[in-house]
MINUBA-943128 format. One record per residue (C-alpha): residue number from 1; chain; x, y, z. Coordinates in steps of 0.001 Angstrom, whole numbers, m for minus. Example, Ala and Ser with C-alpha at 12.3 -4.5 7.8 and 13.67 -1.06 7.14 Angstrom:
mivex->1	lumdren->A	X->12300	Y->m4500	Z->7800
mivex->2	lumdren->A	X->13670	Y->m1060	Z->7140
end
This chain:
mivex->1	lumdren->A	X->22347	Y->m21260	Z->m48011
mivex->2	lumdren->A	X->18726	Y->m21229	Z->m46739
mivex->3	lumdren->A	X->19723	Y->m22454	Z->m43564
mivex->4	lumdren->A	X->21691	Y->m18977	Z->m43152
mivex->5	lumdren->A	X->19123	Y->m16797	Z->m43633
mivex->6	lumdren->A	X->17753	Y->m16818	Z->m40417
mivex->7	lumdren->A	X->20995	Y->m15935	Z->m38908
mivex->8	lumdren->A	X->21735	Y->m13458	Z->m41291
mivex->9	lumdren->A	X->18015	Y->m11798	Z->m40558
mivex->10	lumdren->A	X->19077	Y->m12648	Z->m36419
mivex->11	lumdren->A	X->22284	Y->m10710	Z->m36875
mivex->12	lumdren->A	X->21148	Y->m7901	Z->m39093
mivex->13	lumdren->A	X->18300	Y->m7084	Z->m36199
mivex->14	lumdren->A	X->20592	Y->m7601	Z->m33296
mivex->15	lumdren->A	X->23045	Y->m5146	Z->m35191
mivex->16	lumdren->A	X->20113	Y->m2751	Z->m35837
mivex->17	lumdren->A	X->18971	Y->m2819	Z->m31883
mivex->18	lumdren->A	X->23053	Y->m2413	Z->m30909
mivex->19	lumdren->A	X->23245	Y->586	Z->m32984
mivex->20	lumdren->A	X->20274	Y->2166	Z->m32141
mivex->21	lumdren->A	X->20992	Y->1828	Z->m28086
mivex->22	lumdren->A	X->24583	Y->3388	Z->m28753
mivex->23	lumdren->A	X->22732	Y->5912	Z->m30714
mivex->24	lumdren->A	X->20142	Y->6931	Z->m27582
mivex->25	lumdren->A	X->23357	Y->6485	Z->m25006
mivex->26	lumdren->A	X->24861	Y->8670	Z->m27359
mivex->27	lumdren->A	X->22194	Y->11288	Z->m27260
mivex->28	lumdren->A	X->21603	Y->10809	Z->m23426
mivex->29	lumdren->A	X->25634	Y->11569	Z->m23268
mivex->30	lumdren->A	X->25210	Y->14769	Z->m25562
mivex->31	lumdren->A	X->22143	Y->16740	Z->m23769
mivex->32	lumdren->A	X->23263	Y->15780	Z->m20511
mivex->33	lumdren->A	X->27011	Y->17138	Z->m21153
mivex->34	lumdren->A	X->25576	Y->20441	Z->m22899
mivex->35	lumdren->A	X->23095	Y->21025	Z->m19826
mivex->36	lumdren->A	X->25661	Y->20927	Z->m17679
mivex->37	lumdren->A	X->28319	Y->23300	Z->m19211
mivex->38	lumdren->A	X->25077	Y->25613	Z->m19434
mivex->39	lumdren->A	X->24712	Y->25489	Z->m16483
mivex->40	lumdren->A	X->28399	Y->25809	Z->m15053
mivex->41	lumdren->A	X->28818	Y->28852	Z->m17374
mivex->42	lumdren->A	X->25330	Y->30627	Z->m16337
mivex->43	lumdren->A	X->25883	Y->29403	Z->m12385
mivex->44	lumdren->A	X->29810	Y->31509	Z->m12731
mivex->45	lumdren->A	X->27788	Y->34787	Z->m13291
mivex->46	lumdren->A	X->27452	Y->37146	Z->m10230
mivex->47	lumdren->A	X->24216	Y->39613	Z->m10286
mivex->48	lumdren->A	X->25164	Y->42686	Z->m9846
mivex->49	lumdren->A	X->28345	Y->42416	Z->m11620
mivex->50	lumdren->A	X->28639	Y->40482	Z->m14547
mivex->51	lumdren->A	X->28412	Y->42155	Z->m18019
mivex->52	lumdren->A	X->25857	Y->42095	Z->m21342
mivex->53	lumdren->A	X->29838	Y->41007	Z->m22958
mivex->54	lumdren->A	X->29905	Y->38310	Z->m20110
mivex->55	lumdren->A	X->26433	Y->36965	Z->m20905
mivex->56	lumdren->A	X->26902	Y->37349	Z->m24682
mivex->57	lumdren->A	X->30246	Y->34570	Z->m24609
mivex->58	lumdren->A	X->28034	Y->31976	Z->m23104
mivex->59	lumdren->A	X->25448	Y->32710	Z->m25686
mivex->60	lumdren->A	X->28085	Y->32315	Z->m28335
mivex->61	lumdren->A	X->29390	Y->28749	Z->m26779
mivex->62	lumdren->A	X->25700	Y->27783	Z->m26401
mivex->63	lumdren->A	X->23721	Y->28746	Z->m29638
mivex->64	lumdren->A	X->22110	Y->25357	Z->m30264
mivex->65	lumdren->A	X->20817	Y->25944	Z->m27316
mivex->66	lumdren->A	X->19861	Y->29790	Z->m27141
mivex->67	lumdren->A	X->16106	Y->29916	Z->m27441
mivex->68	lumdren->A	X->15279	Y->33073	Z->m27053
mivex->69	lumdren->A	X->17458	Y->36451	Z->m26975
mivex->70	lumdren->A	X->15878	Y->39826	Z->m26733
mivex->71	lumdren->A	X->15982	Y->43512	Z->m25262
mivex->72	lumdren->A	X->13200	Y->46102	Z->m24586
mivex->73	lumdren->A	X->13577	Y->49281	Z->m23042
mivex->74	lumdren->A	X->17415	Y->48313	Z->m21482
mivex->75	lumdren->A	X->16291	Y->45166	Z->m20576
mivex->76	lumdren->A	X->17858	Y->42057	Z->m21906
mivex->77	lumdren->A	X->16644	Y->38316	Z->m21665
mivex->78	lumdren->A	X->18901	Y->35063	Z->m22639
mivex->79	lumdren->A	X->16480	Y->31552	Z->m22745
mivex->80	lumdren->A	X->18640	Y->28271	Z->m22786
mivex->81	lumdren->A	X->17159	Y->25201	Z->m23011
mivex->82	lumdren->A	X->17757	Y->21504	Z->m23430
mivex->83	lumdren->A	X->15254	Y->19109	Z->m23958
mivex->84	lumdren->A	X->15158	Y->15169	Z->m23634
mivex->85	lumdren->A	X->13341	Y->15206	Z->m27297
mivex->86	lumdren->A	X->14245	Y->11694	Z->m28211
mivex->87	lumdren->A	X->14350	Y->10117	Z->m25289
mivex->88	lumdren->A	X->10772	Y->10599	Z->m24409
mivex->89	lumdren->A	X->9148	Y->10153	Z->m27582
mivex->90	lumdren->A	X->10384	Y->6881	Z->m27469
mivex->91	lumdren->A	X->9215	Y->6518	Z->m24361
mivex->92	lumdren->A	X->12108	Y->5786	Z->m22627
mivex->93	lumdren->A	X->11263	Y->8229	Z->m19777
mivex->94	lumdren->A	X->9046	Y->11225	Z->m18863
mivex->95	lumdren->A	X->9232	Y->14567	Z->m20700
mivex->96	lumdren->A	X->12252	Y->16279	Z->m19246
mivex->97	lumdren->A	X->14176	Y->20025	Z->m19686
mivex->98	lumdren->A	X->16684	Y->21835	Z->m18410
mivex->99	lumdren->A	X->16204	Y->25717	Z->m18609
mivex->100	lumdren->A	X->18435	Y->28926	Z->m18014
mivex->101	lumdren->A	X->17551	Y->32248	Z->m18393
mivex->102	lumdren->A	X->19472	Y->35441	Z->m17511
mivex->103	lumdren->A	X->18128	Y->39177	Z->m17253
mivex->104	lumdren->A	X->20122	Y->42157	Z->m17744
mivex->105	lumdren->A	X->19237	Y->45779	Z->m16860
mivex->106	lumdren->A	X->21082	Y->48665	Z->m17939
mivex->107	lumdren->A	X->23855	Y->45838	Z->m19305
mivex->108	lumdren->A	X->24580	Y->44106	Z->m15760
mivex->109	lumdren->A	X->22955	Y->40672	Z->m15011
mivex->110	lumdren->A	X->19684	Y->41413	Z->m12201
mivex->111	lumdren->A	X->18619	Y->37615	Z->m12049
mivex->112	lumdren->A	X->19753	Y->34296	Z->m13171
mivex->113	lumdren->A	X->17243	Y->31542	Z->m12999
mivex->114	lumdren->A	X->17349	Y->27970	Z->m13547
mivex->115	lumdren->A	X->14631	Y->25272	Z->m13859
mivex->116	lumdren->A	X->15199	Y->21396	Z->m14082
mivex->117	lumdren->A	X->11717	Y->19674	Z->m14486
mivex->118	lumdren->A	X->10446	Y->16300	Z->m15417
mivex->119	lumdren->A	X->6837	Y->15074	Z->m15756
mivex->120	lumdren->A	X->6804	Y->12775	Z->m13688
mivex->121	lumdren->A	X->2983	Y->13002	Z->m12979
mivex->122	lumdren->A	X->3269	Y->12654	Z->m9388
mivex->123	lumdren->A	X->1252	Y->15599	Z->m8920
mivex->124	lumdren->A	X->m1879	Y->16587	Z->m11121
mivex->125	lumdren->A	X->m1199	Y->20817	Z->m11560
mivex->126	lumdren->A	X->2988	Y->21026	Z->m11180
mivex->127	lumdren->A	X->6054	Y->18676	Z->m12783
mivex->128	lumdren->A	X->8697	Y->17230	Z->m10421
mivex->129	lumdren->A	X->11344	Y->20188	Z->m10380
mivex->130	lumdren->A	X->14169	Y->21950	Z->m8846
mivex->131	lumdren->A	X->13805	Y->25878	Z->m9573
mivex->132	lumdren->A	X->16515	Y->28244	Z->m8394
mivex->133	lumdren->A	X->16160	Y->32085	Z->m8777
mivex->134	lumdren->A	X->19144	Y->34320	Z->m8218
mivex->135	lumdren->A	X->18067	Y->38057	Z->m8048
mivex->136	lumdren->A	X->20567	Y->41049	Z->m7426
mivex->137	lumdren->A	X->17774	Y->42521	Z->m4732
mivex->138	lumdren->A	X->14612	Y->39924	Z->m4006
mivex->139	lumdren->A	X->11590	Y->41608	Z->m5640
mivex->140	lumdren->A	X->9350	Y->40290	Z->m3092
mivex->141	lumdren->A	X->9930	Y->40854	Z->838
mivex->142	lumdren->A	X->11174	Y->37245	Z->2181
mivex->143	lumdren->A	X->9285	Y->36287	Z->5504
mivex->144	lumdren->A	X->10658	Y->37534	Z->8852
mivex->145	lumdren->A	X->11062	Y->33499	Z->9715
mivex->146	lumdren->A	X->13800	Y->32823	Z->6439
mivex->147	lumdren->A	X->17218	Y->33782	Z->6079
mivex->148	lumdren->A	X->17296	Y->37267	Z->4606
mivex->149	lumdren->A	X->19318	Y->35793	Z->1522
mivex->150	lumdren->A	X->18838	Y->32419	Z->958
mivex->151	lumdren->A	X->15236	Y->30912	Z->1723
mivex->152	lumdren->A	X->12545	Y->28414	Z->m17
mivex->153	lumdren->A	X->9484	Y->29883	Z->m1514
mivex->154	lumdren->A	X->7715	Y->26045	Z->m1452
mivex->155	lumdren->A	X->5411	Y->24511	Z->m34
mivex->156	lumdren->A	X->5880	Y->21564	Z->1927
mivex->157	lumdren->A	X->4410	Y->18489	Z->m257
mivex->158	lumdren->A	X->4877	Y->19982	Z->m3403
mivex->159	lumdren->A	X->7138	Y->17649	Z->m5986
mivex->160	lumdren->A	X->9249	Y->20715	Z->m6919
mivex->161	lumdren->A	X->12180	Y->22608	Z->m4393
mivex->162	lumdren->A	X->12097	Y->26338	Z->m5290
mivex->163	lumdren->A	X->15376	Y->27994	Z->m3977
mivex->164	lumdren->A	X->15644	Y->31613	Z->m3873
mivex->165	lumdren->A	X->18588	Y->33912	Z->m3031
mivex->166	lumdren->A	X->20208	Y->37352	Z->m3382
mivex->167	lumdren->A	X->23933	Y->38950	Z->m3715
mivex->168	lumdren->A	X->24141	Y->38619	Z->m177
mivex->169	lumdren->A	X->23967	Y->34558	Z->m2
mivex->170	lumdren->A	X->27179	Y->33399	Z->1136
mivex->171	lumdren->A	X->29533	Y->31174	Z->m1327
mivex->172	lumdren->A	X->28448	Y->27619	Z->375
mivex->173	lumdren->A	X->24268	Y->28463	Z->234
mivex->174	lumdren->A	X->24943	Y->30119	Z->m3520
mivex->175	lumdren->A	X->27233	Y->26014	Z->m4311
mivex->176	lumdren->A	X->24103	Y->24036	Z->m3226
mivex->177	lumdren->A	X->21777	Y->26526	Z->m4721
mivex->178	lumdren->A	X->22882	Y->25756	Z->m8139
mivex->179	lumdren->A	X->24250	Y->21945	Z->m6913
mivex->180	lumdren->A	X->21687	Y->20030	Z->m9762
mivex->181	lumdren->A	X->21842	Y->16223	Z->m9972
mivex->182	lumdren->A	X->21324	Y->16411	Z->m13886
mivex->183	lumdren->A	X->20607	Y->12495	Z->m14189
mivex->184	lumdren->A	X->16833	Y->13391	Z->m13855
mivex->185	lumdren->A	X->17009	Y->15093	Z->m17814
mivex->186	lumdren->A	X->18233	Y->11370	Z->m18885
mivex->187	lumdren->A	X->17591	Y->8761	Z->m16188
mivex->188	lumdren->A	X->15733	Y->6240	Z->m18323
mivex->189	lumdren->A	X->12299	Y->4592	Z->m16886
mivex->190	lumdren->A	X->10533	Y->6439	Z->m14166
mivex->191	lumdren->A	X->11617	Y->8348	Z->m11470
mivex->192	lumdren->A	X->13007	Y->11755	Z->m10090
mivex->193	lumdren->A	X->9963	Y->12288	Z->m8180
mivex->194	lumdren->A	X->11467	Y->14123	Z->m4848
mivex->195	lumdren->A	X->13053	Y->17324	Z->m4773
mivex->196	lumdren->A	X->16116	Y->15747	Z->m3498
mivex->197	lumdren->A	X->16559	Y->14055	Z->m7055
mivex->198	lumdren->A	X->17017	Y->17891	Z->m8295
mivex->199	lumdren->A	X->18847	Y->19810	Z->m5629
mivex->200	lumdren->A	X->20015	Y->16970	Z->m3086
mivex->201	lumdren->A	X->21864	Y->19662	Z->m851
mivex->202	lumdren->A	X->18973	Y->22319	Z->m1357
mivex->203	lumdren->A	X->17134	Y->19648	Z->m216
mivex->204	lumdren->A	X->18786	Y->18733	Z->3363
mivex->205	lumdren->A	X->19325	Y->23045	Z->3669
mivex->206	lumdren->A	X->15763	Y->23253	Z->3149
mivex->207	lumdren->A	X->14394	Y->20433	Z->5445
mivex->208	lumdren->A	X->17108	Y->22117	Z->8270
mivex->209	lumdren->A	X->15113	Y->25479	Z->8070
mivex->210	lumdren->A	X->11789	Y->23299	Z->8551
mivex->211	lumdren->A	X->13108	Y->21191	Z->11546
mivex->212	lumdren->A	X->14503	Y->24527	Z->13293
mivex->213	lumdren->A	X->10794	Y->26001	Z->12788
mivex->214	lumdren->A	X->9399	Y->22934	Z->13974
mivex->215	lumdren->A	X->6994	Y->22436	Z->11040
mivex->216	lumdren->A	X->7470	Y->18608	Z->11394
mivex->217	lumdren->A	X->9017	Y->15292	Z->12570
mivex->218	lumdren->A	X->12369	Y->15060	Z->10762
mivex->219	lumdren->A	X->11337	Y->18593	Z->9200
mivex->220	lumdren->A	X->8941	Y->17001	Z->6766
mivex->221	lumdren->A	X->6656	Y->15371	Z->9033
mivex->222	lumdren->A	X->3948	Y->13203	Z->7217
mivex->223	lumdren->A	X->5226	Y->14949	Z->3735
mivex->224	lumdren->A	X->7650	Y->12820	Z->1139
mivex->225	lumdren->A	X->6801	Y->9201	Z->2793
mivex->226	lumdren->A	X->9818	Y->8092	Z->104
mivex->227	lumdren->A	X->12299	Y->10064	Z->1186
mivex->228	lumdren->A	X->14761	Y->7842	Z->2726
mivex->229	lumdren->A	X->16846	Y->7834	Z->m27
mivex->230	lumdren->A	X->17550	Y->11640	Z->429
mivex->231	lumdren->A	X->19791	Y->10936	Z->3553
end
């Protein structure tokens, strides 16, 4: 009987480590699968057109997730967000989140946004991101040198791809606009340090614009060293 114990203590700890790596797949599974309907529900809006009753159905199929709802003055904000909670306090990967938020004015959606960011550390003041901001009308004039209605507000070398457009974009620049790679909210280890990891065909639109304008070699020129892999 002694002689078993150490198996028995062996099998009890390899049981323990099974259980608790099904339990974190299990997770990853979850919060990858709920960012992603968010997102498919939020990215199916149309500025301009959708309703307070379309925006409030996603908010009802989302409320673990619905962070913040409130209206001022006949404006309206929804916050949905999904965090990687577990995942990086066990250190198993950066601090990641997936965020959605959609404005409403006078009851019709004026902006969706949406925000995948990891902290990655690559850069000392900003996270490793894709950011995409859908407005009914721009609020800010977009330089004479961008498309009038789809454009990127970033500058080159920065570790996040910022991707604005308006009602006008047409349906293939509005599909890579909200085209996430969602791995980077659970890719264990390190990582997701381009902006091609967020918004790979954002990406190869965006480094397009900056080989037409001649900004670079290859568009980037000396900027992203790594980023091969994009192709």
């Amino acid at each position: 009987m002694e002689k078993r114990r150490p198996f028995r203590w062996l099998f009890a700890l390899f049981s323990l480590v099974l259980i608790t790596v099904l339990a974190l797949a299990g997770y990853a599974f979850v919060i990858h699968a709920q960012a992603r309907a968010i997102l498919k529900d939020v990215s199916a809006l149309r500025v301009g057109v959708s309703s307070m009753k379309d925006v409030e159905e996603i908010a009802s199929r989302h409320k673990h997730a619905l962070w913040e709802h409130r209206c001022t003055a006949g404006q309206c904000l929804f916050v949905f967000q999904i965090y990687n909670t577990w995942l990086s306090r066990l250190k198993l990967e950066p601090a990641a989140m997936f965020r959605a938020d959609v404005r409403l004015s006078a009851g019709t959606v004026e902006s969706i946004g949406i925000v995948l960011a990891r902290a990655t550390q690559v850069f000392p003041t900003s996270d490793s991101a894709g950011r995409t901001e859908e407005y009914r009308r721009f609020p800010d004039p977009v330089p004479d040198a961008a498309d009038q209605h789809y454009w990127f507000p970033t500058p080159v070398g920065k570790p996040y791809l910022r991707v604005a457009l308006d009602a006008g974009a047409t349906p293939e620049q509005r599909e890579h606009a909200y085209a996430y790679s969602l791995k980077c909210l659970v890719k264990p280890g390190r990582g997701c340090d381009l902006p091609c990891d967020y918004l790979p065909l954002a990406w190869k639109d965006w480094q397009a614009e900056l080989k037409k304008s001649g900004f670079g070699a290859d568009g980037f020129g000396p900027f992203y060293p790594e980023r091969a892999r994009c192709q």
